[in-house]
Each structure stands twice: as structure tokens, then as C-alpha cells.
PLY file of the C-alpha trace (Angstrom):
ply
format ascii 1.0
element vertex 545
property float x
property float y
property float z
element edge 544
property int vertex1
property int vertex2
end_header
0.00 0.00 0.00
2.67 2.39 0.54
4.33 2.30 -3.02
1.19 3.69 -4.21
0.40 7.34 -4.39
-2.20 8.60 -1.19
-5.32 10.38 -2.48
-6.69 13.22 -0.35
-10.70 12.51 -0.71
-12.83 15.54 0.43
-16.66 15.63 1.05
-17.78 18.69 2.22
-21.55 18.15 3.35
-24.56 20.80 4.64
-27.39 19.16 6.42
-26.85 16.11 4.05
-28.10 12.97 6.97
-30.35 11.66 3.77
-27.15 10.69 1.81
-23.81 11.44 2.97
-23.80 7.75 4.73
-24.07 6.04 1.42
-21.46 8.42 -0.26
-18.86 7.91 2.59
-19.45 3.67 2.10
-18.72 4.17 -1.98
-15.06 5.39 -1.13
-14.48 2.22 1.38
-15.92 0.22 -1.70
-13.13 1.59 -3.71
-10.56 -1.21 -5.17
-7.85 1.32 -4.34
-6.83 1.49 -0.32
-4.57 4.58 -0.47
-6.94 7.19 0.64
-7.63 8.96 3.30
-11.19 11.01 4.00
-11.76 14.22 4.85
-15.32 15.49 6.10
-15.64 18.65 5.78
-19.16 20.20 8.36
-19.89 23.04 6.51
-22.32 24.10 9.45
-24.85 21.54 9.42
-27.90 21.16 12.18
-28.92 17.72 11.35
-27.14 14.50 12.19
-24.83 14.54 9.44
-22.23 16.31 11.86
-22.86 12.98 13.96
-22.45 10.22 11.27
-19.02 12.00 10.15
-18.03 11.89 14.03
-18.80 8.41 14.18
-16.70 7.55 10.97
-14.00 9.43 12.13
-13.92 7.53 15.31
-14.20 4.13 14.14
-11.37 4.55 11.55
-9.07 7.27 13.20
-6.37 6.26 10.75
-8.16 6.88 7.50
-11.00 9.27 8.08
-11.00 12.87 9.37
-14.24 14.93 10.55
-13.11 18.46 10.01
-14.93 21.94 10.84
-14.98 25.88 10.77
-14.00 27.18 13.81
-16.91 29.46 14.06
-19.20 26.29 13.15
-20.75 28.53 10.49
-22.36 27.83 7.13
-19.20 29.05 4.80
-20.46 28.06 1.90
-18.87 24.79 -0.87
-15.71 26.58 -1.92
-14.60 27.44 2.28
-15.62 24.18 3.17
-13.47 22.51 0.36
-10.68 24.99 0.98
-10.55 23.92 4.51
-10.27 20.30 2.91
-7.46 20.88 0.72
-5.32 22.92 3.82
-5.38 19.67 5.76
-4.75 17.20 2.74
-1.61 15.17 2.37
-2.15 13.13 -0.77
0.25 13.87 -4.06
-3.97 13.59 -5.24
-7.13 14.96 -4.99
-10.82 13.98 -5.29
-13.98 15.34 -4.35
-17.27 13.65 -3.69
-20.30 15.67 -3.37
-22.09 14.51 -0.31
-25.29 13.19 -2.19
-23.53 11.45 -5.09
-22.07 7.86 -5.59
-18.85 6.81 -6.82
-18.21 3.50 -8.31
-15.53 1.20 -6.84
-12.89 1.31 -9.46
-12.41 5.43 -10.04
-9.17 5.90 -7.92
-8.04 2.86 -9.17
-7.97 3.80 -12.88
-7.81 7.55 -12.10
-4.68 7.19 -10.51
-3.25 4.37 -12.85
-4.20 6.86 -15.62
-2.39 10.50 -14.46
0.33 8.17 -13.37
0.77 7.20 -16.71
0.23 10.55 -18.72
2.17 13.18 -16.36
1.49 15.84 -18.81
-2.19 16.03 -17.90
-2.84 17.52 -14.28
-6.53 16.18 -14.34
-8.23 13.03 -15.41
-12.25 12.96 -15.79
-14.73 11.12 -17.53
-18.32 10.41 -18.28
-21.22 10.60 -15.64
-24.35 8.37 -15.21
-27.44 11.56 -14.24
-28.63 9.01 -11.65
-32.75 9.17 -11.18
-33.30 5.78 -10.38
-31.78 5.77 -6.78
-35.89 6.79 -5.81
-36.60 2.79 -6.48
-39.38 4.49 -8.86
-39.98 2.82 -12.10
-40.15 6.01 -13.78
-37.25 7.27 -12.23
-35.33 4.22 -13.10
-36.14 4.78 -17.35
-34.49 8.32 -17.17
-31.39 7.30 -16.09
-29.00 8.23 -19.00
-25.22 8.88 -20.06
-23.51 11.93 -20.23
-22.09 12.31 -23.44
-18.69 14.02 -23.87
-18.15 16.40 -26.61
-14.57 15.12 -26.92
-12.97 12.51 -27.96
-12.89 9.15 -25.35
-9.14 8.60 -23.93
-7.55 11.41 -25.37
-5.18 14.48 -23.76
-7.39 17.43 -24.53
-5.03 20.57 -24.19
-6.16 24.20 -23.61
-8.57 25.94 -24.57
-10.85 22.68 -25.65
-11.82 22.00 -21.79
-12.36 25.88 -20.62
-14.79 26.02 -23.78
-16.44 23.43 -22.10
-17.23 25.07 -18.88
-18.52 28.14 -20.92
-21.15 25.63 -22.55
-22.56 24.19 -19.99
-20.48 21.07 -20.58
-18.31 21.50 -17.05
-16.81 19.09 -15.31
-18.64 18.24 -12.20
-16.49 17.65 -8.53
-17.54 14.22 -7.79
-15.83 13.17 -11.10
-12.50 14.00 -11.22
-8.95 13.49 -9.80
-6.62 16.17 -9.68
-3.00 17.01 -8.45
-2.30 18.44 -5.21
0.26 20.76 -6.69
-1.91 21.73 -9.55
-5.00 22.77 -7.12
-2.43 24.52 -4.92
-1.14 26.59 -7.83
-4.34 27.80 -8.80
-5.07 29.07 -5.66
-8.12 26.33 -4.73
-11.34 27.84 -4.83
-12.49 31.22 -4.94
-14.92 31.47 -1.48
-16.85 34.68 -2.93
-18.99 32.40 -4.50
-20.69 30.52 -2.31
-22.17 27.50 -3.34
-23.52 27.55 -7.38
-20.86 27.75 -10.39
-18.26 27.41 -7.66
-16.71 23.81 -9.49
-16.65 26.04 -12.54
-14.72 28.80 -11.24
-12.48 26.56 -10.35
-12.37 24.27 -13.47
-11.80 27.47 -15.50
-8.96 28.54 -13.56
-7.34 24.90 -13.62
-7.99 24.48 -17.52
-6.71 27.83 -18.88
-3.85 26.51 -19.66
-3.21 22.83 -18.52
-3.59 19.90 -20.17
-6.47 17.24 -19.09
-7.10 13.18 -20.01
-10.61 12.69 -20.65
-11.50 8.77 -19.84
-14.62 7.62 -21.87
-15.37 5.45 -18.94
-18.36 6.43 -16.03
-16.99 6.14 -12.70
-20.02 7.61 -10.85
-23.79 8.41 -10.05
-24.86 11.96 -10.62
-27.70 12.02 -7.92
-30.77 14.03 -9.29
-33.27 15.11 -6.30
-35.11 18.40 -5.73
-32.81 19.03 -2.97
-29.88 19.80 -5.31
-28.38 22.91 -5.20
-28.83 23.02 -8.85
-32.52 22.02 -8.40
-33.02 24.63 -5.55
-31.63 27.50 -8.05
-34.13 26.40 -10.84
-37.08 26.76 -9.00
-35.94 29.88 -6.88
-34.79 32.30 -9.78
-30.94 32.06 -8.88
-30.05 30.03 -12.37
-29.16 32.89 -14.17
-27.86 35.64 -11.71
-25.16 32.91 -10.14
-24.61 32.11 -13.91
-24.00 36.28 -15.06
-21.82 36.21 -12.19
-19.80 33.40 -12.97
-19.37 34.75 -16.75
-18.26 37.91 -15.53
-16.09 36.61 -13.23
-13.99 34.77 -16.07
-14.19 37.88 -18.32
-11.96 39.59 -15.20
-10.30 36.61 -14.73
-9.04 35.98 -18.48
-8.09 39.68 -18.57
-6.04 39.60 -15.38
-4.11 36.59 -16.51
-3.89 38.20 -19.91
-5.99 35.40 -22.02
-5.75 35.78 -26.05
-7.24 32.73 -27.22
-9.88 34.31 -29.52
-12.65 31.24 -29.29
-12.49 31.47 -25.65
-13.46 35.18 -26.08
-15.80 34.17 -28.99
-17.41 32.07 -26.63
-17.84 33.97 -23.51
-19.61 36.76 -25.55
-21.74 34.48 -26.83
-22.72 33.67 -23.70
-23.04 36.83 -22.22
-24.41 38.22 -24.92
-28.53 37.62 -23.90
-27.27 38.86 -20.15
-25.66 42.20 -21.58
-29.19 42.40 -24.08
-31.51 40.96 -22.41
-34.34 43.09 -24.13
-32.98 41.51 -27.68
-33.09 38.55 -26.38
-36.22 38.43 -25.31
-37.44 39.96 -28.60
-35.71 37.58 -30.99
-36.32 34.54 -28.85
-40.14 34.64 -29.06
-39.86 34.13 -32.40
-38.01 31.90 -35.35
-34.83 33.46 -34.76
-31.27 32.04 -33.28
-28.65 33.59 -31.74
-26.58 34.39 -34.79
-29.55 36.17 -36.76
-29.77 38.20 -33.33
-26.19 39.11 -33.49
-26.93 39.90 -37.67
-29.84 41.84 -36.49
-27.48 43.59 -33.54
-24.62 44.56 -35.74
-26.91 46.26 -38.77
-28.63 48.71 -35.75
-24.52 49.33 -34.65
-23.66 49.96 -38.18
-26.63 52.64 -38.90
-25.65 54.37 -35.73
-21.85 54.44 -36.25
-23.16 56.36 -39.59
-25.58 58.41 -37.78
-22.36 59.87 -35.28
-20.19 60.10 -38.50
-19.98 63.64 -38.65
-18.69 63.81 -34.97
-16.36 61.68 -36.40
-14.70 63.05 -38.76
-14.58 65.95 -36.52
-12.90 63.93 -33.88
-10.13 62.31 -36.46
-9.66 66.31 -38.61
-9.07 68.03 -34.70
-7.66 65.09 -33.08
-8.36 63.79 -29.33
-8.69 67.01 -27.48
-11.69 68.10 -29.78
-14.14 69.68 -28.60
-17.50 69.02 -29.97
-19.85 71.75 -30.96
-22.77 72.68 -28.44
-25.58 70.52 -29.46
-22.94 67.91 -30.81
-22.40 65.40 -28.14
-23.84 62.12 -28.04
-24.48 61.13 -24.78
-26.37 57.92 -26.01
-26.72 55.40 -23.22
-25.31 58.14 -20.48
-27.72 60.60 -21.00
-29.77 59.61 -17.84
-30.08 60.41 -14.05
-29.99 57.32 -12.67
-26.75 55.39 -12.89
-26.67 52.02 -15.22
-25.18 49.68 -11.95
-25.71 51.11 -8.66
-23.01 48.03 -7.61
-20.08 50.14 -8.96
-20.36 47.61 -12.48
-19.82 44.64 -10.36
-23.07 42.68 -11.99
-21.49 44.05 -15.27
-17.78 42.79 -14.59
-14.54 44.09 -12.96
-15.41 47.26 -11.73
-12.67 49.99 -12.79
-11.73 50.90 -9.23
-10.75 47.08 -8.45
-8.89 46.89 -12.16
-6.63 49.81 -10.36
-6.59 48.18 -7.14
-5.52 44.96 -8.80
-2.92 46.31 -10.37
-1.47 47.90 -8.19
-0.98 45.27 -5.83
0.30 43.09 -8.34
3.11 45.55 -8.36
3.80 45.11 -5.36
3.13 41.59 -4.53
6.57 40.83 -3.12
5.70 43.25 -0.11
2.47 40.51 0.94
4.61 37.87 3.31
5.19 36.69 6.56
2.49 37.91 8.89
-0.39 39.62 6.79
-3.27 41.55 8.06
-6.62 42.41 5.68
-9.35 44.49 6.14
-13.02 42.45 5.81
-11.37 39.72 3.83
-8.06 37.17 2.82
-9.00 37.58 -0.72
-5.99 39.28 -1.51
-3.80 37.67 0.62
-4.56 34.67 -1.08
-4.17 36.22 -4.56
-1.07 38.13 -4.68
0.59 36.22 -1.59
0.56 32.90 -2.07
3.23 31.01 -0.44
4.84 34.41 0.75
2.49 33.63 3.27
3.46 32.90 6.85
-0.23 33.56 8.54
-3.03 35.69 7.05
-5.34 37.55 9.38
-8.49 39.14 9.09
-9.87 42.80 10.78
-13.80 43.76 10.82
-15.13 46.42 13.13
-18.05 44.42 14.22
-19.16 40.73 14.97
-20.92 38.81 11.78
-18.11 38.74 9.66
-16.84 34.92 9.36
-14.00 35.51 8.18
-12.73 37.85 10.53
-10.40 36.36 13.61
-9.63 40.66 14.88
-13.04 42.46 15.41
-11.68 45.71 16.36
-11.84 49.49 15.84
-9.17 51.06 13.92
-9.84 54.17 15.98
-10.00 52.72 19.32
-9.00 49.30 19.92
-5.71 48.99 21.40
-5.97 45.19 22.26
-4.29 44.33 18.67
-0.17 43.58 19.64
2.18 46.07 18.63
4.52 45.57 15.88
3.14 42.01 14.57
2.33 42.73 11.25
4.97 42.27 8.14
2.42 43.61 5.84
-1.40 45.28 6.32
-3.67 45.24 3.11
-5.79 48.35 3.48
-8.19 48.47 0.64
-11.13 50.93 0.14
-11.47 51.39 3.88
-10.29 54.67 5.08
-12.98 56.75 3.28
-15.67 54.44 6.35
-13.14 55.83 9.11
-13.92 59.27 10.45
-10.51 59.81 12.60
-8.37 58.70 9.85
-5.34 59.74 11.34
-6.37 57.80 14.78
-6.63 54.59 12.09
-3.15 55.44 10.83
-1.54 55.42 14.24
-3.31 52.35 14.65
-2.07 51.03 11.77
2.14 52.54 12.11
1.58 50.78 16.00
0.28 47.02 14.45
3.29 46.74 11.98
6.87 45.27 12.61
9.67 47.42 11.92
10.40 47.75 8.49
6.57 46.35 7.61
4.93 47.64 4.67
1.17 49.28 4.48
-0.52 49.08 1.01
-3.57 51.11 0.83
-6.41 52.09 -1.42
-8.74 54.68 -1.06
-11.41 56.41 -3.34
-10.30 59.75 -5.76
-14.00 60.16 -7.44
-16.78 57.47 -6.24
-19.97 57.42 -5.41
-21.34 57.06 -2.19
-21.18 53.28 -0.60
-24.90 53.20 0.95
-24.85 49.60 2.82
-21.68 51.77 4.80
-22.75 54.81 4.93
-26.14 53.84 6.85
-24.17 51.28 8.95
-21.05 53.32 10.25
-20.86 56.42 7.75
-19.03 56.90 4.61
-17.07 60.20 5.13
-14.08 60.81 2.64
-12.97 60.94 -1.11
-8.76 61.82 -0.99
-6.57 63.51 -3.29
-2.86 62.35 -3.69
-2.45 65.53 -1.84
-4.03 65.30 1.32
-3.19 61.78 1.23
0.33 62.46 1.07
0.02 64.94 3.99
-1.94 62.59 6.39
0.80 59.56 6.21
3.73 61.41 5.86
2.21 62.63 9.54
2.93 59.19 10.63
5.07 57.67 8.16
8.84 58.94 7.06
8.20 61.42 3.81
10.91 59.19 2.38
9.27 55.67 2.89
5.23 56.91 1.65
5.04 56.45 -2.25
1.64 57.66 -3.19
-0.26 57.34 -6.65
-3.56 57.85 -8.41
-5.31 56.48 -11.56
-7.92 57.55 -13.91
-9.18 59.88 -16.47
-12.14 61.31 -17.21
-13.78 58.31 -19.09
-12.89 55.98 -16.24
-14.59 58.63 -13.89
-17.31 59.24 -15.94
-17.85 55.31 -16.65
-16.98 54.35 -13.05
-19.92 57.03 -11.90
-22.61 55.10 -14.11
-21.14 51.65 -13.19
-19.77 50.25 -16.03
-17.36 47.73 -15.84
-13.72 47.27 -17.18
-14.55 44.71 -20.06
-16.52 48.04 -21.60
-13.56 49.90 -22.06
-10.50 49.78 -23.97
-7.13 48.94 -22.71
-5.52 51.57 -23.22
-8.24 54.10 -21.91
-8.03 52.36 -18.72
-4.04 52.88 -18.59
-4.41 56.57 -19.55
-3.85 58.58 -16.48
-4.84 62.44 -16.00
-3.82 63.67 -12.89
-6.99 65.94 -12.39
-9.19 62.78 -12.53
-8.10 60.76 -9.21
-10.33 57.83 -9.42
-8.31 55.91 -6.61
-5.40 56.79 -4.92
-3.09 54.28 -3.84
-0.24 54.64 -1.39
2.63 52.31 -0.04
4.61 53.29 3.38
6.69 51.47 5.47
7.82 51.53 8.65
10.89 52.83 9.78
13.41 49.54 10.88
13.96 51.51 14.50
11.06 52.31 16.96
11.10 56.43 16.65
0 1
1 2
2 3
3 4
4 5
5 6
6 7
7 8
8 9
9 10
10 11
11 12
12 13
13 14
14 15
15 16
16 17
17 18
18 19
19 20
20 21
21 22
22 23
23 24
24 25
25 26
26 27
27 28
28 29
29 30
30 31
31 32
32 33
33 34
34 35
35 36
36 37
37 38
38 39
39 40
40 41
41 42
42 43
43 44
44 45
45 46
46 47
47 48
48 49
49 50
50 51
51 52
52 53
53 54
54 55
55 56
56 57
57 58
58 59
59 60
60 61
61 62
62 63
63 64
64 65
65 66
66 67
67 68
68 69
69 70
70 71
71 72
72 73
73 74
74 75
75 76
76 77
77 78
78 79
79 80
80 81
81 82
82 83
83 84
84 85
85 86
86 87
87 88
88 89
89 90
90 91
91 92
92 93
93 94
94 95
95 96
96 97
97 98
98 99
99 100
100 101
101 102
102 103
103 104
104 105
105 106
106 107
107 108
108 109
109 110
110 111
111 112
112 113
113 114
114 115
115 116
116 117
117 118
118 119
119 120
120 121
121 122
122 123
123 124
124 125
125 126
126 127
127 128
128 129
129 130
130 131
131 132
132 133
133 134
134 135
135 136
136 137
137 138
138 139
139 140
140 141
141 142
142 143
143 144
144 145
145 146
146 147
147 148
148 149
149 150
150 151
151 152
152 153
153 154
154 155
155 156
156 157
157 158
158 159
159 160
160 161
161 162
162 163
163 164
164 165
165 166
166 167
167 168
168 169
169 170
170 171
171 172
172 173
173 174
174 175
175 176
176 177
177 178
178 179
179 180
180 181
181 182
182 183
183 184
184 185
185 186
186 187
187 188
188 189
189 190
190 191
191 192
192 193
193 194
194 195
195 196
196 197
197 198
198 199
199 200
200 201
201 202
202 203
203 204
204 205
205 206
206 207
207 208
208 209
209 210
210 211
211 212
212 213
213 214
214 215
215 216
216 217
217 218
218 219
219 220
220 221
221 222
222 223
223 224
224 225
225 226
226 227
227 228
228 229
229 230
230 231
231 232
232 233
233 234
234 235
235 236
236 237
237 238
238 239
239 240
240 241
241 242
242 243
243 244
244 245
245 246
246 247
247 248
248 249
249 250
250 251
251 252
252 253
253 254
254 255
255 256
256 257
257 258
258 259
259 260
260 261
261 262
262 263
263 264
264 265
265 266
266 267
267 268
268 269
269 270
270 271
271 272
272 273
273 274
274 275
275 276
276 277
277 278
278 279
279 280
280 281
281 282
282 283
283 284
284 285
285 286
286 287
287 288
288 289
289 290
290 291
291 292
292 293
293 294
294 295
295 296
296 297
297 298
298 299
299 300
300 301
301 302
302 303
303 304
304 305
305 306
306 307
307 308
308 309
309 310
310 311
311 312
312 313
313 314
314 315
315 316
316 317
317 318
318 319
319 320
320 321
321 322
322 323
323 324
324 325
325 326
326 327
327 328
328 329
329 330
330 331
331 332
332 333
333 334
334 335
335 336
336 337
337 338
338 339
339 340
340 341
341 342
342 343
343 344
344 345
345 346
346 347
347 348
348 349
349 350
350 351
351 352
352 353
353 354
354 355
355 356
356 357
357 358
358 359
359 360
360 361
361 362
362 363
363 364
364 365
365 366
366 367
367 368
368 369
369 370
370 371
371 372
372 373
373 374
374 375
375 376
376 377
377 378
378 379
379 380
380 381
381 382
382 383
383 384
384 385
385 386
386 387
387 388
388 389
389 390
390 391
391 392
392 393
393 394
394 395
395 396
396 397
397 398
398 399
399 400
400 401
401 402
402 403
403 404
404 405
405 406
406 407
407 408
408 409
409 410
410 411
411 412
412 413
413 414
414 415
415 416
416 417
417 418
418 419
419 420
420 421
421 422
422 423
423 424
424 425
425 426
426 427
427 428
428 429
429 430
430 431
431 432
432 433
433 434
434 435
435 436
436 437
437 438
438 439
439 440
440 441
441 442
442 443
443 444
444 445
445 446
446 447
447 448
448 449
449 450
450 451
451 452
452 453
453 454
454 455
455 456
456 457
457 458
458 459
459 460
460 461
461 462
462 463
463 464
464 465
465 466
466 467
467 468
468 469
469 470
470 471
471 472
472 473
473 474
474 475
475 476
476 477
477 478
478 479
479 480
480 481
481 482
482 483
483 484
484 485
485 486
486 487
487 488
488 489
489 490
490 491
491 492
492 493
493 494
494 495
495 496
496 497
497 498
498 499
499 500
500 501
501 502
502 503
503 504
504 505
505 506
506 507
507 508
508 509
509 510
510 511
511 512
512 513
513 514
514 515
515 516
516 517
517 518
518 519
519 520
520 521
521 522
522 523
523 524
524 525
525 526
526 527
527 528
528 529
529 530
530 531
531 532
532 533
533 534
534 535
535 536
536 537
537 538
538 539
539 540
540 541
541 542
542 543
543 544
């Protein structure tokens, strides 16, 4: 047993007494003995907690009950997370607590990415499983999955991201994957909280790494009402988990710089009745298809590009700092006094202010190690991090948040240690904090010597309402009288401050659109009388002052 490879299996389970028994008894069916379980309690209140107890108890050695420590509902991609931290296989599988695996799938998985160590995952067909019910009916509608790929093959980059965007994704209970691969990727992303989650992750592992797709079924797709997928059906969440998923991997493929022009192809495709929904609507009544709708879309676009030809040619004969006559501008979609996303684009895409935000903190990713500290959320730790990483913490200023392990004031609180921190991630905070230069004392006192504070704050913004009727929303900066209120606690020498933006990115950011709808290098074009976001880096001196 010890020559072979250990798999790390994870079932993460919610209030799932009705069938987690009989998916923990498929993986001691399994022909391969390597494995060890983990069982993740994502919160329950039902006996589920108790049959993962009992497990764990009777086989110490192989199975592990695991929990949050706040014993809160987290949501799948936490509760997996938490699964993957405490894995020790050189694999890893995942069984959805209400499916069934049959007992030959780590055998064969593992014989297969042992054999083809250019693919980091290996998946294959899936049985959609009605007949568990014992119902005749049920038992008829039991069917195959088909693959749109070739049986047995090495399917290499884009093919199985395409996949995802088609509804053709790979589902968790199906696949093995490497430890090192999942690890690289960054696991899953825990903003989304149960729906799409698999495919967030599926797209981020199949950008660019090559998978072995097995023509052979290796388990039982459950199909009850219970489902999360059933719940979102019949409670409207379908298609707004869905929009948020495909706008997610718009940001994401931008951010890691995607070209591939069918994945693109794709995704607009499938955003495209999201983005028109009123077209859609229109054209799917009737006898038309999606590419007579985009015919249809891209005649109205040509007539108006004619209609604003005269601006122009105006535009192109004066150049970019034209100025069109009175009467002249076309304020199209804009012309309206009510913003288009009152979420800052976030239902759209990436908003602009997080584009800046993003970048700059990829700048300066080296400066997130050791010891780091995060306002509301490890998101970024976890991003731009990574293994630079020595122990992430999290700061809210009131109880509810579960991610949070420092509830504390900023202001006020002065049981947070001096001098722990290597490095505190500040982002879009300080404009909630009326004494901002209490927060910055705060802040100089938390960090070790020679720790670095990376900070984000708003230029031009709307007002945040949720924080402005829950603790105020007080400030928009300058670079100015930022630069004034660190360099009050922070050598002149050691603040670098910086802003970003234009007046289109101000101007779109105001409305709410999102990154995707503007062009690269608008985005990049800075004017320094347009501060969208300001964004400043100080460290602390290496000597107590």
C-alpha cells in the first residue's frame, strides 16, 4: 500500500443525513486502499455532523471529521478549501455529499495521471442518476452523459475551458486532480458561495493545462429536488449565479492576460442575452437564433456608427482634445439620471476601481509575506501572496463577519499587539473611518519594523450606501491630502503615493460600467486631475522612533 500514491478525498456536506452515509461507504468500496477522507461540516444542524463523528472515530487512521471554527455555514468553496489545507495526498478527489462513486475510479484515475504526467486532471463520463428513488419512472431516465470530446484522449487548452462556458463543465464528484496543480491555482475562490463554484475553479485549472478525458463512467450523478442546482431552478438564482460566474472569467481571463480568440468568442456568446436581455427576449419569441440576433445587432450598430459620423470626422480632422460643438455630443446610453449599476459595475464585470486596485498590488506583490493583516477579507492575501504567506489575518469592526479572527476598531481598539504585522492590506477602507489619522496610528503601532502598508482609497466614487447607513461613509482623498496625512505618521521618504484615472474611467466608473466596456488603453491613460483611486505604499521605519 505504501508504493502507491495517497489520495486526499474531500466531502464537504450541509445538512446532508439523507445521503452522505451512502457516499462515505462508496469510497471504502473503492478497489484502491490509499486514501484517506476528509469530512468537511460546513455548518450543518442535522445529524450529518454525527455520522461524520462516528466515521471518524471508528477509523481514526483513514478518516477525518473536520470543521470551521466558528461552526458557520461558509459556503462549498470554504468548506473545500478547509479540505485541501489539511490534505496530504500527491492527489485529490472530491465527492459531493449526495452522489455515488463507483468502486474502481481511484483505481484507474490514478493508474491513468500516473501514466500521462502531462495532464494535471483526469475525468470522464457521468451516469445523471434518477433511479436511486426505487421508482420505475425514475429508473427509465437514467441516462449517459455524453462528452463532446474525444474518449481517452489528452485534450489541451482551450478545448476544456470552452467546455465550462457551454454548460459542458466538469462536475467535482468526477474528477482526480494534483495536489500541486490545485495549490497553484489558488483552490477555490470562497466569494462564490455554493452555485458555479466547481466552474470557477475548473476554468482557472484548464486555462492553460492539459487534461485526459477517460470515456469510462466512474459515478452516479444524484438528481433530487434538494440539489443545489434544483433549488436555483425553481428559486430564480439560475441565471444571476450564472451572469456572475461569466463575468467573473471575463476579469479573470483579462487579469491573466488570455488571447485565445474562441475562448473570447465564446464567452460573448454567452453573455451576450445577459448584456441584451431586451434583444433577447425579442428575438427569442420568435423563429430566430442567436446568430440572426447578433446579424440583427450589428446592422442597428452599423446605422448608428453612420448616424455619429460627422462627430467623427470631426474627432479624427481636430484630433483627441476636440471639442464638440454645443448641441454635438452624443451622450447615447449616459444621458440619464440614474446610474446604469448602482453596484459600482460589479453585476457588469470588474469594476474599474478594483482593475486599479488589482494592479497595483500586483506591483507590489513581493511586499504581501510573513504575517499579513486584511481588512473584511483574505481575498488578496490569497491572490497576490501565495506562499509568501506565513499567517493571514483578518480585521472587521463588528461581529458577523466569518471571516474575521480581529473584530476591532481602527480608531480605538488597542488590544491588537504592537509591531506584529509584516504587511497590512488596506483596501477601500479609510474613506468608512472618520478619525483617519487615529486609524493610521493604529495602523504605524500594528506593523513590525520595516513592515509595509498598502492602501487604497477612493479619488471620485460614489457614495457606498450599505456603509454609509451602517457606520458612515465620510471621505474621497486627493494624492495631496493623502500624502500629507501619512507622511504625519510615516517617514516622507518611505510613503510612495499614486492615483489612476481619467475622465472616461470617472465618468464610466460614476454610471457603473465595468472594465470589459472599455479599452485597454483608456483604462491605462492617467490624467492627474481625474483621481479615481489613490493608492499609497509606506513602510515603517526599521527603529522604533
Amino acid at each position: 500500500m505504501s508504493s502507491k500514491p495517497l489520495v486526499s478525498v474531500i466531502i464537504i456536506f450541509l445538512n446532508e443525513e439523507k445521503f452522505l452515509q451512502e457516499a462515505i461507504r462508496s469510497v471504502f468500496a473503492q478497489t484502491y486502499d490509499n486514501w484517506e477522507l476528509l469530512l468537511v461540516d460546513d455548518g450543518s444542524a442535522d445529524t450529518s455532523s454525527k455520522i461524520a463523528l462516528r466515521y471518524a472515530n471508528e477509523y481514526p487512521e483513514k478518516v477525518h471529521s473536520l470543521e470551521h471554527q466558528d461552526h458557520q455555514n461558509r459556503g462549498m468553496s470554504a468548506a473545500r478549501n478547509l479540505g485541501i489545507r489539511s490534505a496530504k495526498g500527491e492527489y485529490i478527489a472530491f465527492l459531493d455529499a449526495d452522489d455515488v462513486w463507483l468502486p474502481n475510479i481511484l483505481d484507474e484515475q490514478v493508474a491513468i495521471l500516473e501514466g500521462h504526467p502531462a495532464a494535471v486532471m483526469v475525468y470522464g463520463a457521468l451516469l445523471w442518476w434518477y433511479s436511486w428513488t426505487g421508482n420505475p419512472d425514475d429508473m427509465r431516465r437514467d441516462h449517459m452523459r455524453a462528452l463532446r470530446v474525444p474518449p481517452n484522449t489528452l485534450v489541451k487548452p482551450p478545448i476544456p475551458l470552452i467546455q465550462c462556458l457551454q454548460g459542458q463543465g466538469l462536475k467535482p464528484s468526477g474528477y482526480l486532480i494534483r495536489r500541486k496543480t490545485v495549490e497553484a491555482v489558488g483552490g477555490f475562490e470562497e466569494d462564490f458561495l455554493g452555485l458555479n463554484e466547481d466552474q470557477v475553479f475548473c476554468a482557472k485549472v484548464c486555462l492553460n493545462e492539459t487534461v485526459f478525458v477517460s470515456g469510462q463512467c466512474w459515478y452516479k450523478y444524484r438528481q433530487h429536488p434538494d440539489s443545489a442546482c434544483a433549488v436555483a431552478k425553481t428559486t430564480a438564482q439560475w441565471h444571476p449565479t450564472r451572469l456572475m460566474f461569466l463575468n467573473w472569467l471575463e476579469g479573470y481571463l483579462s487579469r491573466q492576460g488570455a488571447r485565445n480568440t474562441e475562448v473570447w468568442k465564446v464567452l460573448k456568446k454567452e453573455l451576450w442575452p445577459y448584456r441584451h436581455p431586451a434583444l433577447h427576449r425579442l428575438f427569442s419569441r420568435g423563429r430566430y437564433r442567436v446568430g440572426q440576433m447578433e446579424r440583427v445587432s450589428k446592422r442597428i450598430a452599423r446605422r448608428m456608427w453612420f448616424a455619429a459620423l460627422p462627430n467623427r470626422l470631426h474627432v479624427q480632422l481636430a484630433g483627441s482634445a476636440s471639442h464638440p460643438p454645443v448641441g454635438r455630443v452624443g451622450f447615447a446610453s449616459l444621458r440619464r439620471t440614474t446610474p446604469i449599476s448602482r453596484v459600482w459595475g460589479s453585476d457588469r464585470g470588474l469594476p474599474i476601481d478594483r482593475y486599479y486596485i488589482e494592479r497595483f498590488l500586483s506591483v507590489h506583490a513581493s511586499d504581501v509575506r510573513g504575517h499579513v493583516l486584511e481588512i473584511g477579507s483574505d481575498t488578496y492575501t490569497r491572490r497576490f501572496g501565495g506562499d509568501q504567506v506565513a499567517r493571514s489575518d483578518v480585521l472587521f469592526v463588528a461581529e458577523g463577519n466569518p471571516k474575521a479572527t480581529i473584530v476591532a476598531d481602527l480608531t480605538s481598539n488597542n488590544h491588537i499587539p504592537s509591531g506584529i504585522f509584516d504587511c497590512i492590506l488596506l483596501t477601500q477602507t479609510l474613506q468608512f473611518i472618520y478619525d483617519v489619522r487615529a486609524a493610521l496610528r493604529t495602523l504605524d503601532r500594528i506593523l513590525k519594523p520595516d513592515g509595509i502598508l498598502l492602501a487604497t482609497f477612493p479619488g471620485i466614487s460614489q457614495i457606498s450606501r450599505y456603509d454609509m447607513d451602517r457606520w458612515g461613509d465620510y471621505w474621497r482623498f486627493t494624492s495631496l491630502s493623502s500624502r500629507r496625512l501619512f507622511e504625519e505618521v510615516f517617514p516622507s521618504a518611505q510613503v510612495t503615493v499614486e492615483a489612476h484615472g481619467n475622465v472616461l474611467t470617472a465618468l464610466t466608473f460614476l454610471h457603473g460600467l465595468a472594465v470589459q466596456e472599455l479599452r485597454q488603453e483608456e483604462l491605462d491613460f492617467q490624467d492627474p486631475d481625474y483621481e479615481v483611486l489613490i493608492a499609497v505604499r509606506a513602510v515603517k521605519p526599521p527603529t522604533a522612533r
